[in-house]
N, CA, C and O atoms as a GROMACS GRO file, in nm:
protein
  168
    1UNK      N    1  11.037  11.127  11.499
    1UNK     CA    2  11.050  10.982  11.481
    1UNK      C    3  10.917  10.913  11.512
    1UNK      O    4  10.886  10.831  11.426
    2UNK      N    5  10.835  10.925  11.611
    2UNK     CA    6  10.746  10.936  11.621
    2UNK      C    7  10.627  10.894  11.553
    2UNK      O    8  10.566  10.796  11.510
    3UNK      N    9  10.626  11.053  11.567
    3UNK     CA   10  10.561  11.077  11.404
    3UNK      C   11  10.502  10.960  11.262
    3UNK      O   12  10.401  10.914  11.208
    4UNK      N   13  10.691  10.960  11.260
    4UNK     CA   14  10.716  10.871  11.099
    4UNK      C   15  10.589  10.733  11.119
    4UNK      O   16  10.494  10.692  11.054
    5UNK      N   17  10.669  10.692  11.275
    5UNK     CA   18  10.621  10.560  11.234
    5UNK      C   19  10.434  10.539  11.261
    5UNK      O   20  10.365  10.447  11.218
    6UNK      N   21  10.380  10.680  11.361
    6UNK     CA   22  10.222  10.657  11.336
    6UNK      C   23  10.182  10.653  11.192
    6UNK      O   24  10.107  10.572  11.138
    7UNK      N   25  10.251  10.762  11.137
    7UNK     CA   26  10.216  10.779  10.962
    7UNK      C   27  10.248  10.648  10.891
    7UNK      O   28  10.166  10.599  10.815
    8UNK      N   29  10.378  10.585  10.917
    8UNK     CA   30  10.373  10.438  10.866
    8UNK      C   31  10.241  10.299  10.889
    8UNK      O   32  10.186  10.234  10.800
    9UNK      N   33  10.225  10.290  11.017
    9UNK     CA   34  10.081  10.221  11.064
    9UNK      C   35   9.935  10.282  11.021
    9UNK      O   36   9.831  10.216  11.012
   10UNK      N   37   9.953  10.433  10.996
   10UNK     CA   38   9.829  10.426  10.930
   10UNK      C   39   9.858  10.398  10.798
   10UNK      O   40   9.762  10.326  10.771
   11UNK      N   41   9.934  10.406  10.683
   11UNK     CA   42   9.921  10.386  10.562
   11UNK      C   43   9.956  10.208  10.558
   11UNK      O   44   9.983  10.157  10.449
   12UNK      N   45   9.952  10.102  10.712
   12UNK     CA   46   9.959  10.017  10.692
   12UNK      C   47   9.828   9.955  10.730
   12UNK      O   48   9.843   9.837  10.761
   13UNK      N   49   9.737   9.986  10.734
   13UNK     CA   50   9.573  10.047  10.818
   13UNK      C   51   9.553  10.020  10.695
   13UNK      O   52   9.546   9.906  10.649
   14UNK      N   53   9.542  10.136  10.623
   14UNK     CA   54   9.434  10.228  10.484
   14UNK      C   55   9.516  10.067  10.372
   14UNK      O   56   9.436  10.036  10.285
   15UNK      N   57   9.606  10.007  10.369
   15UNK     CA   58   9.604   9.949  10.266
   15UNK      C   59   9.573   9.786  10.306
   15UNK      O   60   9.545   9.714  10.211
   16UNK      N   61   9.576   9.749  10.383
   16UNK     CA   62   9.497   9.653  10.434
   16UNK      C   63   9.369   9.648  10.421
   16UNK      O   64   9.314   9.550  10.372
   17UNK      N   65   9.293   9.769  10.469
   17UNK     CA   66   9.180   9.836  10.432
   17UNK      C   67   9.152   9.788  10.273
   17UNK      O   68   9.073   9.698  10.246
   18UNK      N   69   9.218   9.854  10.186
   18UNK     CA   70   9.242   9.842  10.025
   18UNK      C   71   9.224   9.673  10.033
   18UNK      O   72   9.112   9.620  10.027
   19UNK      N   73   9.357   9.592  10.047
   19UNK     CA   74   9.310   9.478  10.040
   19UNK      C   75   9.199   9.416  10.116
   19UNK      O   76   9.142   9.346  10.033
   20UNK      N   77   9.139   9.406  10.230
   20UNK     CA   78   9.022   9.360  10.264
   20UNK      C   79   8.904   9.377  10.149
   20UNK      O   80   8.854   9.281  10.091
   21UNK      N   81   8.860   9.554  10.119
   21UNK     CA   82   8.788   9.556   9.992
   21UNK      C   83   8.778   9.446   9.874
   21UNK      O   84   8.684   9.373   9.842
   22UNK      N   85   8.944   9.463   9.808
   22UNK     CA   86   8.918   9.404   9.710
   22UNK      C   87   8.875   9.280   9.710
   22UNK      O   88   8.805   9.235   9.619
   23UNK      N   89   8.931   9.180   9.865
   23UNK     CA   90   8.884   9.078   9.864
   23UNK      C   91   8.764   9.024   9.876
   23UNK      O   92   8.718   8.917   9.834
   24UNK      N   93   8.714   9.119   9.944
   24UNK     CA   94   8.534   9.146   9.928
   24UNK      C   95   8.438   9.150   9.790
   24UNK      O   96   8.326   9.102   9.772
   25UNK      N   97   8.513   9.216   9.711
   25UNK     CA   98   8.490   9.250   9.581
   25UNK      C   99   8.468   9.096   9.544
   25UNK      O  100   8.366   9.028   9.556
   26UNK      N  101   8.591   9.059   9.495
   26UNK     CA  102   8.575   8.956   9.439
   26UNK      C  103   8.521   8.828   9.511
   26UNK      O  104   8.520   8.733   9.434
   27UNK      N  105   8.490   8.808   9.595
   27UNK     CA  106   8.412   8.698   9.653
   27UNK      C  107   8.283   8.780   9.635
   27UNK      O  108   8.201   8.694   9.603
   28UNK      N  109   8.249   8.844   9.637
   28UNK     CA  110   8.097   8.903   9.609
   28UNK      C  111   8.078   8.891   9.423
   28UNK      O  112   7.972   8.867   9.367
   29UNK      N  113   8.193   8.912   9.362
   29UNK     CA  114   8.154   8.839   9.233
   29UNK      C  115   8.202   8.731   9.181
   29UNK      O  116   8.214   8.722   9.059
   30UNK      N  117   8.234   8.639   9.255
   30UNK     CA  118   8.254   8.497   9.295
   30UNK      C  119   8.094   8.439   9.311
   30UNK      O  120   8.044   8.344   9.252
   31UNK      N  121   8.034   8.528   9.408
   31UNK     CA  122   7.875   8.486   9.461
   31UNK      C  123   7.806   8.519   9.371
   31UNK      O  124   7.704   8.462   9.332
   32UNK      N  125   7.853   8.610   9.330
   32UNK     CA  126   7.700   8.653   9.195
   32UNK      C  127   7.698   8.572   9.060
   32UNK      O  128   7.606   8.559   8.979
   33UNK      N  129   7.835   8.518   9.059
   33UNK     CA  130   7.833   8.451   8.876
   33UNK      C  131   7.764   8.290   8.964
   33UNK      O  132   7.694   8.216   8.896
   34UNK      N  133   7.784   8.266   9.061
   34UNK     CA  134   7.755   8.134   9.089
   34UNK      C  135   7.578   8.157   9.118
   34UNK      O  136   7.527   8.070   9.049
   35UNK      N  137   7.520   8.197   9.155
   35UNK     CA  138   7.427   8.254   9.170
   35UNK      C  139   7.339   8.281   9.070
   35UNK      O  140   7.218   8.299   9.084
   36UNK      N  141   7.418   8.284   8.943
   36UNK     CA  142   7.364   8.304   8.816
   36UNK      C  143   7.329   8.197   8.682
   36UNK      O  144   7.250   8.190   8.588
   37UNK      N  145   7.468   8.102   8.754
   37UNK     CA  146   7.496   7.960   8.715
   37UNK      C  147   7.371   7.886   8.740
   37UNK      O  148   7.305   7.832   8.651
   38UNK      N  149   7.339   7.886   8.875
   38UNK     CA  150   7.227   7.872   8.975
   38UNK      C  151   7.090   7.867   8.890
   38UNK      O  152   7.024   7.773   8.847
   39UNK      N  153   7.074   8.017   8.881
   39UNK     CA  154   6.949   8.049   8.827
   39UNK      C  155   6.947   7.982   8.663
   39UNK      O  156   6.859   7.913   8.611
   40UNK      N  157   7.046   8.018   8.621
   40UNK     CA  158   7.051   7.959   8.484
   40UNK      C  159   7.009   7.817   8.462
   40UNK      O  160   6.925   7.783   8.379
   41UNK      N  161   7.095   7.709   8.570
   41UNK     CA  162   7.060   7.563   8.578
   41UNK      C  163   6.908   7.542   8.576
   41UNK      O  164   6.855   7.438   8.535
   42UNK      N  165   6.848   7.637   8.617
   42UNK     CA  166   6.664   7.580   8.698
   42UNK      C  167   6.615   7.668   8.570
   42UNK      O  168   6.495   7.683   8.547
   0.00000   0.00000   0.00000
């Protein structure tokens, strides 16, 4: 029983993990198209 539930908290770890990334992702290409907008304007 144990067990189950460390194995449950880590696969609730690793996908949090997953989402943190992606949200990273996309605010990092959030920053780059604006950034580009940027350069483009000047």
């Amino acid at each position: 029983m144990i067990k189950e539930v460390r194995k449950g908290g880590i696969m609730r770890i690793e996908s949090q993990k997953l989402i943190a990334m992606l949200l990273a992702q996309k605010l990092k290409d959030k920053i780059d198209k604006r950034r580009q907008q940027y350069a483009a304007g000047k």
